[in-house]
N, C-alpha and C positions, 0 to 999 in steps of 0.2 A: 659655919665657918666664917669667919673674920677678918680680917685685914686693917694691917697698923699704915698703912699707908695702898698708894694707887695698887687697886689688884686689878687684872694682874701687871703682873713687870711686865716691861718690854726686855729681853733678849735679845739681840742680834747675834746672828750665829754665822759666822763665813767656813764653806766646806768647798775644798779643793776649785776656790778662786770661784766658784757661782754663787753670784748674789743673792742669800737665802734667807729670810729674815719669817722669823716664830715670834709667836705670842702667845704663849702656854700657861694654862694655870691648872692645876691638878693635882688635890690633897681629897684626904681620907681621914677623919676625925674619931675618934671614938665614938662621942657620942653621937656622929648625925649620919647621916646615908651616904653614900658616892654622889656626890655632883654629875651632872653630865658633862664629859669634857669638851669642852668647846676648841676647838682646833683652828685655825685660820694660817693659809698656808697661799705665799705669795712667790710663782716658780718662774726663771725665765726661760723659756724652751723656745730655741728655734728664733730667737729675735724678736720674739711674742711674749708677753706677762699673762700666763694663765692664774687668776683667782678662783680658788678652789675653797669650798668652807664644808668642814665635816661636821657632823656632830656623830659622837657613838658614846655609848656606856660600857664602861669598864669588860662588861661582861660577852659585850656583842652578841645581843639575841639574835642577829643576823650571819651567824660565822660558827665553822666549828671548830673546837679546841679538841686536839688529841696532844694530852702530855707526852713530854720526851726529855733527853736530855739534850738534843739539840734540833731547834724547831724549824721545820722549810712550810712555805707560806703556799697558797694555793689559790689562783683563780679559774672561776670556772662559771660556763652561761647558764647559772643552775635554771633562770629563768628569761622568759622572751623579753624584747623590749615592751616597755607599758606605752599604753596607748595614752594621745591626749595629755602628755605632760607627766603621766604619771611613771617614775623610775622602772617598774616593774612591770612584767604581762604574764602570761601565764606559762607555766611548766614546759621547761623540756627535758625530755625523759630521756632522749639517745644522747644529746649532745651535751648536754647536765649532768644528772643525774650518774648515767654509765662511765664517765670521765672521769666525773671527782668520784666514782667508787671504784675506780681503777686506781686510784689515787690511794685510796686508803688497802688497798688489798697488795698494791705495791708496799705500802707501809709493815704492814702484817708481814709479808714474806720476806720481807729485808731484818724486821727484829726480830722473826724468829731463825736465822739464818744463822748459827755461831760462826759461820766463818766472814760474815761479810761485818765490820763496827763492833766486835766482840764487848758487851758489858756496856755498850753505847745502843739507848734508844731512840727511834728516830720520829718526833712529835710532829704538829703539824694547826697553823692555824688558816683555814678552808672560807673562804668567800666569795660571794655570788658577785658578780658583775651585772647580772640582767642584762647583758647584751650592749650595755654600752658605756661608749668610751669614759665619758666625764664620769661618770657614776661607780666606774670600776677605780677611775683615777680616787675618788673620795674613798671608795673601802681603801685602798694600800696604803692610805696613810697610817692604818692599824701597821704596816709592817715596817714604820721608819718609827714607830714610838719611842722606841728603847733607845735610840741613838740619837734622841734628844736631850740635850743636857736644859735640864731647867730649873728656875733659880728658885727658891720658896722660902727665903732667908725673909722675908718679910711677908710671910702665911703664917697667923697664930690661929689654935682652936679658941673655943670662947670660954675656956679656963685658961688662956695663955700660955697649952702646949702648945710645940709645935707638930702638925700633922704627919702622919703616918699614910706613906705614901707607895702603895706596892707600885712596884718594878715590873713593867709591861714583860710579854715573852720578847728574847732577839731572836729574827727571824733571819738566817743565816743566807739562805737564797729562795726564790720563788719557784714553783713551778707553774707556766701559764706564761700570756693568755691565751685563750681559744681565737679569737678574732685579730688580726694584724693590728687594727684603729687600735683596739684597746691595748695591745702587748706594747703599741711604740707609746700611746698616752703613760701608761707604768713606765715603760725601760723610761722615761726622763725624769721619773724623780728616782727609781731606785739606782738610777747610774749616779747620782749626788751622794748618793750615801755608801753607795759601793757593794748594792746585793746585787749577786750571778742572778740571773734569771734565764731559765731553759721551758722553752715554748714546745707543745706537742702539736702544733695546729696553725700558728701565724706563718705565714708565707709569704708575706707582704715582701721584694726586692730590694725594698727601700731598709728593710733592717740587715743586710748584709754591709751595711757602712758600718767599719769599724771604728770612725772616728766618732760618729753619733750615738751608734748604738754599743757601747764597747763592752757592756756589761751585759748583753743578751746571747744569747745561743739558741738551737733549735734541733730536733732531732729531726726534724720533716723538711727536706729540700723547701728552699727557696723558688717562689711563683717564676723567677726567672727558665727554670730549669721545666718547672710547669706549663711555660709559655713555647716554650721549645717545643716539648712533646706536642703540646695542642696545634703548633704549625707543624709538625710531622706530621701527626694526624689528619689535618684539612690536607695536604699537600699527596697523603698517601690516598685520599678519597679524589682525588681528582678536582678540588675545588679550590678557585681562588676568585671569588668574590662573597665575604664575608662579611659579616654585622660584627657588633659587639655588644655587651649590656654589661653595665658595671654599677654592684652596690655604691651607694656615694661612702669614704670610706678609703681608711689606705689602701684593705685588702683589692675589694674590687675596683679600686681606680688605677694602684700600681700595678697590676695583674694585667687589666689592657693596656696599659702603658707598653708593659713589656714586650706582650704578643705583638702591639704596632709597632714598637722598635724593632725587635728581632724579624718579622714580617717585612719590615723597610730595607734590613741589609740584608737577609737572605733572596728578597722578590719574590716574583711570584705569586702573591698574595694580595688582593686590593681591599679594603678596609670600606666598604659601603656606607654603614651608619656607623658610627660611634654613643651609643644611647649612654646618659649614667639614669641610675634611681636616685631620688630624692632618701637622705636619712628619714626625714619625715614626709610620706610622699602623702598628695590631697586626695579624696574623690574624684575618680574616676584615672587618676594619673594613670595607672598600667594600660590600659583603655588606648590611651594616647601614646604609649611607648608601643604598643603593636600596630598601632597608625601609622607610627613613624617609622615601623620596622619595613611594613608593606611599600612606605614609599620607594624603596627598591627593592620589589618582590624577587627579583634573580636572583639576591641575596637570601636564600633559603635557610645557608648554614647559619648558625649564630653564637658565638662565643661570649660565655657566659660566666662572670664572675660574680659570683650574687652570694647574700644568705640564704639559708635555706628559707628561710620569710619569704623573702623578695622572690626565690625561685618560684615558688607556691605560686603565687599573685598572678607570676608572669602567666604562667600554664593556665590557670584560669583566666586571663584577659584572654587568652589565643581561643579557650573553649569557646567564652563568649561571642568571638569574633567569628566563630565558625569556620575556622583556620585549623583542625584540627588533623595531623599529617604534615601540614604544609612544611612548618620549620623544622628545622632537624638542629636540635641544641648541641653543643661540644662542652662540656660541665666542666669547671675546676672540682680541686678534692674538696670545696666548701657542699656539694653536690653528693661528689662519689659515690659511693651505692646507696643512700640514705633513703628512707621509704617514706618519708616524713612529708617531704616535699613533695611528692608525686601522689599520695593517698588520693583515689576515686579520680584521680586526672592522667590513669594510668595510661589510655587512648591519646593526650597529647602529649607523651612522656615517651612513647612508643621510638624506639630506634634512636634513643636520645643515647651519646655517645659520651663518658665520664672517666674522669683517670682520679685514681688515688693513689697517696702514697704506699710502697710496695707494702704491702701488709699479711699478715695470718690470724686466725682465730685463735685466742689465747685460751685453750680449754681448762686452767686453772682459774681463769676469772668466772667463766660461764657458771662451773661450779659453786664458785664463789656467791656469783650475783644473783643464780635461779637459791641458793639455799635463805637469801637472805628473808627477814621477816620481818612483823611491827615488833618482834620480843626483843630478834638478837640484834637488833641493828638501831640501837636511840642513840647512837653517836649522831647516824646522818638527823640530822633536825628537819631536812627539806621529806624525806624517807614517808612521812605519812601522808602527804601532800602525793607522792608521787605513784603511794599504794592506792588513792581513790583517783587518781585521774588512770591508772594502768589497770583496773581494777573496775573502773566506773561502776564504782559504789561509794559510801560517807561513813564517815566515822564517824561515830558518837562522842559529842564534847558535852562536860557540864555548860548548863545554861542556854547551849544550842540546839535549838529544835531542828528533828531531822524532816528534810527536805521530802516528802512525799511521793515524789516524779524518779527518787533514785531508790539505791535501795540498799539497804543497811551493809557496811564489811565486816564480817564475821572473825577476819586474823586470820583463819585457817586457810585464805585461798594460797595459790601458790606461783612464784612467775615462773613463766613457760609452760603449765599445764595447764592454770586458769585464763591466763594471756597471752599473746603474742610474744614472743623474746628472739631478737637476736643483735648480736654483741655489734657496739655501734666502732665504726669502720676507727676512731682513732685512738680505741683502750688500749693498744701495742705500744703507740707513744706518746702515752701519759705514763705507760708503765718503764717504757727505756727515759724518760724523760727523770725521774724520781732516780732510776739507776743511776743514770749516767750521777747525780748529784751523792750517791751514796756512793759510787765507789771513788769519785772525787775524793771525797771527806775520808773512804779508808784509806787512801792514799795516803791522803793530809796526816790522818792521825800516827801513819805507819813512821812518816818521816820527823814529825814534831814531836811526839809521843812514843819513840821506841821503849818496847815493852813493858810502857805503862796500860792500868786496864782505865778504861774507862777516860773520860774528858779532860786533859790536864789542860795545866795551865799555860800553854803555849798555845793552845785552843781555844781558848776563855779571854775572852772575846776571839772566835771565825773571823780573820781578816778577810773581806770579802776579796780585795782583788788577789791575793794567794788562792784562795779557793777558785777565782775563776780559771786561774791557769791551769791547777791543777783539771779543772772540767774540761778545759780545750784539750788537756792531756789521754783523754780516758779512751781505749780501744777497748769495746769488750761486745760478747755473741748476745744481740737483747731478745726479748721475749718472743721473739718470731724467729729467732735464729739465723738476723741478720746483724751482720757489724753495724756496733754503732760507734762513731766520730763526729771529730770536728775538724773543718778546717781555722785558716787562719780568722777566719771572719764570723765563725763560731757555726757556720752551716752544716748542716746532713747532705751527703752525697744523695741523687738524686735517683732515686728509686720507682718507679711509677705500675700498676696495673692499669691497665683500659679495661673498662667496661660497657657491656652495651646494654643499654633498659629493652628484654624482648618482652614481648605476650604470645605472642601466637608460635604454633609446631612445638609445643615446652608444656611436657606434664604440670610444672614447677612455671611458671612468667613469675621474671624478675631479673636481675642485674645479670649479667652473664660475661666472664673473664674471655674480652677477644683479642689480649696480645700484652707487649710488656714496652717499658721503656727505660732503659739502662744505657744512656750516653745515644744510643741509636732505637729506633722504633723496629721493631715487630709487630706485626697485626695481619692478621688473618683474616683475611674477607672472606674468605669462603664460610667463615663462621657469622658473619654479620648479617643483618634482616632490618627492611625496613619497616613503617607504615605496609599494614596489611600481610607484612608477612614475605611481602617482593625483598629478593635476592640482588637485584640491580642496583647498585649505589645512585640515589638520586643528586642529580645536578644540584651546584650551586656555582654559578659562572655569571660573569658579567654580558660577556657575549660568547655565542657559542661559533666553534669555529669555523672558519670562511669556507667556502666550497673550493675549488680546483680550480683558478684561474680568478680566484677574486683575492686582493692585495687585503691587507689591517690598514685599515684609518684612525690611531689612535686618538682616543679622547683625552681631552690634555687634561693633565693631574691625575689621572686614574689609568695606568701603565695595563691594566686589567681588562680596560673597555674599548673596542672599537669598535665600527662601523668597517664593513664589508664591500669593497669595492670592486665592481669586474673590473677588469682589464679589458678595454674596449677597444674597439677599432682596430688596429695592427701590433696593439699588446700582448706580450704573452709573462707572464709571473715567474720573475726570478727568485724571489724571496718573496715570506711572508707579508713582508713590506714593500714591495718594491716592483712597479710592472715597466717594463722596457719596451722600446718599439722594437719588431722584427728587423733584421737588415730587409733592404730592399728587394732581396733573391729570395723574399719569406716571406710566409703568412702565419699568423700562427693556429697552431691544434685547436682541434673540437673545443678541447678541456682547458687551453690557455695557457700552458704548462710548459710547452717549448714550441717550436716555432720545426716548421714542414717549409721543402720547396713547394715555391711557386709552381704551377703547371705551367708550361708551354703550350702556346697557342700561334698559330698563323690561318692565312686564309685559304679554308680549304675546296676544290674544285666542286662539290658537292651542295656546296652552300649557297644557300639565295645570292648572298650577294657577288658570291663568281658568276654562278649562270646565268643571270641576268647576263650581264657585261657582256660573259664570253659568247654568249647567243646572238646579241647586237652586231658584233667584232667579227661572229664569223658571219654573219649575213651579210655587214659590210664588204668583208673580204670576198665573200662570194661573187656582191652587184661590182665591185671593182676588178676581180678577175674578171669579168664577164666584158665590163667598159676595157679593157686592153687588148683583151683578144678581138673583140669587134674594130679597136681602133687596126691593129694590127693586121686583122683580115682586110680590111677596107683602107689599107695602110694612104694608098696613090687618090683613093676620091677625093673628091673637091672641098666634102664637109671635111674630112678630117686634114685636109693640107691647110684648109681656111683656119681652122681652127688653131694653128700653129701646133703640129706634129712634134718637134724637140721639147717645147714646153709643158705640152700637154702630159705628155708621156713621163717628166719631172714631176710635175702637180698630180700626177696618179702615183706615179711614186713614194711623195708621201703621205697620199690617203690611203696609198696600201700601208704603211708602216703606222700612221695615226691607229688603224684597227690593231695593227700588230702588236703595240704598246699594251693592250688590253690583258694577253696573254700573259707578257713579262711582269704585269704587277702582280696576278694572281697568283704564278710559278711561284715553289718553292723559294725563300731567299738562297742568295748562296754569293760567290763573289763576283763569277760566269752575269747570273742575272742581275745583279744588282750593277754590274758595269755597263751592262746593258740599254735599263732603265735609267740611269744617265743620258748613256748616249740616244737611245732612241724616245725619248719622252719629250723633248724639245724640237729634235728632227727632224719629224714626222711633219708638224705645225709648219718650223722653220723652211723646210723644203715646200710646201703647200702655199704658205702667202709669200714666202721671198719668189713664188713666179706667179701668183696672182700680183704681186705688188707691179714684177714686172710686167706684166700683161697692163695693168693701170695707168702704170705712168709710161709705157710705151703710146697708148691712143692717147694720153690727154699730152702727151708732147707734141702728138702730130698734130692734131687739132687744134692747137695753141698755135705753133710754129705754121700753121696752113691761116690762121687768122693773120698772120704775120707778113707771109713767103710762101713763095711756091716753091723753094727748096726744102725738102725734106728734113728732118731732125738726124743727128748723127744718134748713132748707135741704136739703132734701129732691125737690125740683119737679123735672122733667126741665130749665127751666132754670135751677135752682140747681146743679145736677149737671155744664152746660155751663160754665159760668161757674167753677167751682171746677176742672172741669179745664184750662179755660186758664188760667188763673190759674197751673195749675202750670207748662203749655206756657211758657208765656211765660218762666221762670226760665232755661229752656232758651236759649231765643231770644234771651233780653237779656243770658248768658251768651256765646254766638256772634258776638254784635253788638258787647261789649268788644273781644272777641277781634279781630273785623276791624279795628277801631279803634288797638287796641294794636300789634298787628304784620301787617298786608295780607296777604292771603295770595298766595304765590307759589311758585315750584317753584324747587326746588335740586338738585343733581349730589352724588349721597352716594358720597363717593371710598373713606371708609374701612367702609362698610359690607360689601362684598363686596372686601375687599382680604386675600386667603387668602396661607401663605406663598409659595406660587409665585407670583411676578407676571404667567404667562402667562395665569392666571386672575381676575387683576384684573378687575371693570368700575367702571364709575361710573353708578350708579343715578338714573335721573330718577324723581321724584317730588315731591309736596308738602311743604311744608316742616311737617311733623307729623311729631313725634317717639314714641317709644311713650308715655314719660308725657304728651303731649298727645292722646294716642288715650286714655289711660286716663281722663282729667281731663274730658272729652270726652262718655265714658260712664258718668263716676262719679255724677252727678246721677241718670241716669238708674237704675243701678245702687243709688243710695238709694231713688227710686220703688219699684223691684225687690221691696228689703228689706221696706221699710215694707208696702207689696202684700201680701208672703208673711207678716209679723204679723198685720195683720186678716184674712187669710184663716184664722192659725191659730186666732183668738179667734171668729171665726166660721163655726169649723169644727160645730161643734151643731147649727145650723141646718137643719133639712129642707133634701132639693136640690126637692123639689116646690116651694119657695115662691120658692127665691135661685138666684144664680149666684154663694153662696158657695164652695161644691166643687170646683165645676170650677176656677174662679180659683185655690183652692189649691191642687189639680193643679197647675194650670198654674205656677204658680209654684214648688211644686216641682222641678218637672222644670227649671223656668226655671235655677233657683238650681245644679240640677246640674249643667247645662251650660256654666255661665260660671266655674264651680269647674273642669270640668275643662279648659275654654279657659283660665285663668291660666299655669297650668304650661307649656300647648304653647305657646302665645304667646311667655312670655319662655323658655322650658327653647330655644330656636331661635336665639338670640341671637349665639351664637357660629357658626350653620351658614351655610356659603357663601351660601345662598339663602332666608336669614331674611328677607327681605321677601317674596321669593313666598310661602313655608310663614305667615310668620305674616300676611299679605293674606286667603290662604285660608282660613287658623284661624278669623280676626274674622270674613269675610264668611256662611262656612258657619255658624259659632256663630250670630249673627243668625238667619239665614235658621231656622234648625232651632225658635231660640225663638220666631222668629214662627208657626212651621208648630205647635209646639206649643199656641201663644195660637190660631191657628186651629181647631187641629184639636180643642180638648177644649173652647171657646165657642162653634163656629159651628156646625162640621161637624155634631153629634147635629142640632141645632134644621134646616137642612137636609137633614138626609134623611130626618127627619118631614115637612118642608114636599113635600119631593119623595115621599117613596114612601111616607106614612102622613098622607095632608091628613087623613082621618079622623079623626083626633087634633088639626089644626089649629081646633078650634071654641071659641066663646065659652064661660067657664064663669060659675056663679054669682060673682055678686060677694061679696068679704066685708069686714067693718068690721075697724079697723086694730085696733080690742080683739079681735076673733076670729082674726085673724093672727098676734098676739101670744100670746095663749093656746094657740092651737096648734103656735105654736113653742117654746112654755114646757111647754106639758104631758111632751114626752118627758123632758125633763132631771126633772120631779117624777115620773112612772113608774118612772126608772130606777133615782132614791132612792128611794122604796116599796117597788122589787124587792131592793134588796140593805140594806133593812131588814126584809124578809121578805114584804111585803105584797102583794098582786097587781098585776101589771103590766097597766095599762090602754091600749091602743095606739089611737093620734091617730087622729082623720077625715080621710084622708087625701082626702075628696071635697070638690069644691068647691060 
């Protein structure tokens, strides 16, 4: 072949506004052979310039031709991807082979069918994809040949004819592809040229775009609807922390897209790893995708869009990994019941959980496919290739020496009795897939062609977009004896089986039907089994959940995961999220759950810290009834007149009442006693130093005013001495008397007094509503008495004790003053102890008691046991004038100065 100028032409060829530019040369000479055609095809898809270059021969040893009078094109994975570069790998027998011979048996029964295309046969040009995209994108260029117009006005043979050039088949519509990658690489050139294309197998979400893909259709729902069921399913197992694995590839990358979309607005669901596989993955990669799977082992489940290649891989990395149980896989229908993938890896396949499109056994193919042979069946080309790999035996070829290690095919074996057979899960629709496209076309022909037979010419040239609509049209019962449609986006309504891969309690291990999916899930657990054979659906959760009193700490970005917190201290859990304090009248439950009264507590008679006190108090009260009656018996002697009689009998009065106070803190609260403890808490004190104070500063006036005069000091008289001590009482009393005034007194519930960190040790204290600076405020008047007291006793500390009851008083006040110095500290140093109101109850009431037993025991007691065991001493003595009183309590103090001026010390008449 020749050429009178540049061969070839260039062409530029524009179709429906996409810039498509050919460069075509292809003649037929007489005298010389077919050329190879060379193709070179430049597409813009997506924004993106893919260059594609084919080469094929007229004849395509790689494709098969079944005549017709109107041809539908066919791709199918007749073989796996090639390793290393190379297009091709080896045979797949379920997902190949049973497809595209579903393909042609669908053929068969539509043109022997008179009522479906009457006088019209339906042809078919059949090619391998090998499993991938670009490489299936080069075979379809076989199927836009014919609608290339190309120029050969300057092609001469080398006689100077012009070449004889046969007219490729037109391929009217496709059926195919098996894999989404490859179905959407096809749907963008054959949407340029305007062939229908109806997929038995792509699922990919991304071709339900009617604006990109407007030329494809599918009989098998959409992975969207796929993705659904698969979150029904997690969601009906009780799991919501999930993996995912995706082929790289539209199918398995749109596929998880979907399930993490639809996962994101329904919730619920947390997405742990998101793994893809490498199209071309390295040594050792699956290895490192179960590495990465383990990095969140909680994530048990794993939702898996793979090939069946890539599935294989995985199960044996996990074998490897000695993980075998561990994951519990959720299969798209790339999976479905297929035995390919699980072969000898059936122990980590176990309880693997798989949905496929709703399907039935087409028992006209089976028959079909076990009859077939090497004889009856040299259409399929791949067919001998598929008898020694199902067969594992060799055919004899000239020139090829048989392999030794196998062992000869004799033709006579048979499938299904000499092999394994059983019908691969998607021959239903490959077969409604051809349908749907034939009764399109009887449709077409009913309406273009009335009661014409055979192909007219309103059919010559199939407008492809006419026929597709007629396909979106088509309602009809397909080979499983479900409706098949389309909607407006050219989809199959969404149909699904679940399956679950058992082994064990199963005469038969293998896929087993555990529910359906039809817009809503059904699935039946009672039917499922996991690893080993266990009945209990194994966990896959992020965290498991909180115990009874412990709140969720969510992990931020994973709505799935939190951390477990009690509710401590005085919390108790309103919500899962949420823990509150108790009100103050609560503590809350064992379990944290809701909140219980406080117990009530006060201070009970039985208790250490009562009986102490009240032991003290009544033994005071005993030694002080005892000093009254003795005063009172011996009312007229000398000690007890000396002693001043009015006053004395005051100052017993309130060391009777200081013990008495003891009782009233201990008693029940109530309004009775707590008005009480008021009034006699102060009282008691107030009454005891307002007539020691008086008793003080009576002798240090006289003694003052006798350093002075020998007139006496005024207000002096036993009742001048009465009167000046109530005078002070009374500050006390009209103190008390605001007070009831100001705020009533009553009893209150002290919730945070004895409220320690553990709340099982909470109470709520009953008592008076007297706080410690009201206990302080209380006894601080009298505490001034005290002071003032302990001054004049210091100033008249000179004083002979023969003439005063200076002495003793400042005794007694010392001692007083050390006691109440070291009750401050114990009092408040208790403030923080669980049982600071018992300890410091005890504190105040024993402090008391001790300093009345002190005012007793160093004023009364001596003058008592004179009256009692030395009356002899109790006798009148001379009288003496207030100047010889005076003098003789002055004489010591001018002795003393005389001695330590050197001079002789003259010592007082101590006789009366």
């Amino acid at each position: 072949m020749t050429s009178s100028g540049p061969a070839p032409s260039s062409l530029p060829l524009h179709l429906h506004h996409h810039p498509v530019s050919f460069w075509i040369g292809q003649s037929l000479c007489q005298s010389s052979p077919w050329p190879r055609l060379l193709l070179s095809l430049c597409i813009w898809i997506g924004g993106q310039v893919v260059q594609v270059s084919a080469s094929h021969q007229h004849f395509h040893p790689h494709s098969i031709k079944i005549p017709g009078d109107i041809t539908l094109g066919g791709l199918f994975p007749i073989h796996a991807r090639g390793p290393h570069g190379l297009p091709c790998g080896e045979l797949k027998k379920e997902k190949g082979i049973h497809r595209m011979e579903a393909m042609l048996y669908a053929l068969d029964q539509i043109n022997s069918d008179a009522e479906l295309l009457p006088n019209i046969t339906l042809g078919a040009r059949i090619l391998d994809t090998c499993s991938r995209d670009t490489y299936a994108l080069e075979q379809s260029l076989t199927f836009v040949q014919a609608l290339i117009q190309k120029d050969t006005s300057d092609i001469r043979c080398s006689n100077g004819e012009p070449p004889l050039i046969r007219k490729p088949e037109r391929v009217v519509g496709v059926i195919g592809a098996s894999a989404s990658s490859v179905s959407i690489m096809v749907a963008n050139i054959l949407r340029l040229f305007e062939i229908p294309q109806v997929s038995y197998a792509s699922t990919a979400p991304e071709l339900s775009d009617n604006n990109r893909y407007d030329f494809f259709s599918r009989v098998v729902p959409p992975d969207s609807y796929q993705a659904q069921t698969m979150l029904d399913i997690v969601k009906a197992l009780g799991w919501n922390y999930v993996s995912t694995l995706a082929s790289e590839g539209n199918y398995g990358e749109s596929g998880v897209d979907a399930f993490m979309q639809i996962s994101r607005e329904a919730g619920g669901v947390c997405i742990a790893q998101s793994v893809k596989i490498p199209r071309e993955p390295t040594v050792g990669e699956f290895d490192k995708i179960i590495k990465r799977l383990m990095e969140t082992s909680n994530a048990r489940g794993v939702i898996i869009f793979a090939n069946e290649d890539d599935i294989k891989r995985v199960l044996e990395a996990a074998k490897r990994a000695n993980l075998t149980g561990h994951f519990l896989f959720v299969g798209s229908d790339s999976w479905g019941a297929k035995s390919s993938p699980i072969t000898e890896l059936e122990d980590v396949a176990e309880g693997a959980v798989t949905i496929l499109p709703k399907r039935a056994s087409i028992d006209g193919f089976d028959q079909y496919f076990t009859s077939r042979s090497l004889e009856n069946n040299r259409r399929n080309i791949w067919f001998n290739e598929f008898w020694e790999d199902d067969f594992r035996c060799k055919l004899t070829r000239p020139g090829i020496k048989l392999d030794p290690d196998k062992k000869k095919c004799t033709g006579q074996e048979r499938i299904g009795r000499d092999s394994l057979y059983e019908q691969e899960g998607k021959v239903q629709f490959v077969i409604d897939a051809v349908y749907a496209v034939a009764f399109a076309l009887h449709t077409m022909h009913q309406d273009l062609c009335p009661g014409s037979s055979g192909v007219c010419s309103n059919m010559d040239p199939v407008e492809g977009r006419l026929l597709l609509d007629y396909i979106r049209a088509v309602n009809f019962n397909g080979s499983a004896g479900t409706t098949v449609l389309f909607n407006e986006n050219g989809d199959a309504p969404g149909r699904y089986d679940i399956f679950q891969f058992q082994l064990t309690n199963h005469s038969h291990p293998g896929y087993r039907v555990i529910g359906q999916w039809t817009n809503n899930l059904r699935l039946n657990l009672e039917e499922m089994q996991w690893s080993g054979g266990d009945k209990s659906v194994p966990e896959s959760i992020c965290s498991f959940p909180c115990k009874p009193g412990e709140r969720k700490k969510m992990v931020k970005g994973v709505p799935c995961c939190w951390h477990c917190e009690l509710c401590d201290g005085y919390q108790y859990q309103v919500d899962e999220f949420t823990c509150e304090t108790c009100p103050s009248d609560m503590r809350p439950a064992p379990n944290r759950t809701t909140c219980r009264p406080t117990p009530i507590i006060k201070l009970e008679w039985h208790s250490p810290w009562a009986l102490v006190p009240a032991s003290i108090a009544m033994l005071g009260i005993l030694a002080t009834s005892a000093v009254v009656i003795t005063f009172i018996r011996f009312n007229d002697t000398p000690i007890v007149r000396a002693s001043g009689r009015e006053l004395s009998y005051v100052l017993l009065t309130g060391i009777f009442l200081i013990y008495l106070i003891t009782f009233l803190m201990i008693a029940e609260p109530g309004v009775v006693a707590c008005a009480l403890r008021r009034l006699l808490l102060g009282l008691g004190m107030a009454i005891t130093y307002s007539a020691m104070l008086t008793k003080t500063n009576r002798i240090y006036r006289i003694f003052e005013q006798g350093k002075r005069s020998v007139t006496p000091p005024k207000f002096i008289s036993p009742t001048s001495q009465l009167i000046i001590t109530f005078i002070l009482i009374s500050v006390q009393v009209l103190g008390v008397f605001l007070w009831f005034a100001a705020i009533p007194p009553h009893t209150i519930i002290d919730y945070e007094e004895l409220r320690p960190p553990n709340p099982d040790l909470a109470r709520g204290i009953l008592k008076c509503d007297m706080s410690d600076l009201s206990i302080i405020c209380c006894l601080g008047y009298s505490i001034v008495l005290m002071v003032t007291c302990t001054v004049y006793a210091v100033k008249s500390r000179g004083v002979p004790e023969t003439f005063n009851e200076a002495k003793p008083i400042g005794f007694t006040m010392y001692t007083t003053c050390i006691i109440w110095l070291a009750f401050v500290p114990i009092f408040f140093g208790t403030a923080q102890s669980t049982e600071k109101m018992f300890i410091q109850t005890a504190t105040l009431t024993v402090s008391m008691s001790l300093s009345a037993f002190v005012s007793l025991g160093m004023l009364y007691m001596p003058k008592v046991y004179v009256i009692i065991f030395h009356p002899e001493q109790n006798v009148q003595k001379r009288k003496r004038s207030f100047k010889a009183v005076v003098q003789a309590a002055t004489l010591p103090q001018k002795s003393l100065n005389e001695k330590q001026n050197g001079e002789t010390r003259i010592e007082p008449d101590r006789s009366q």
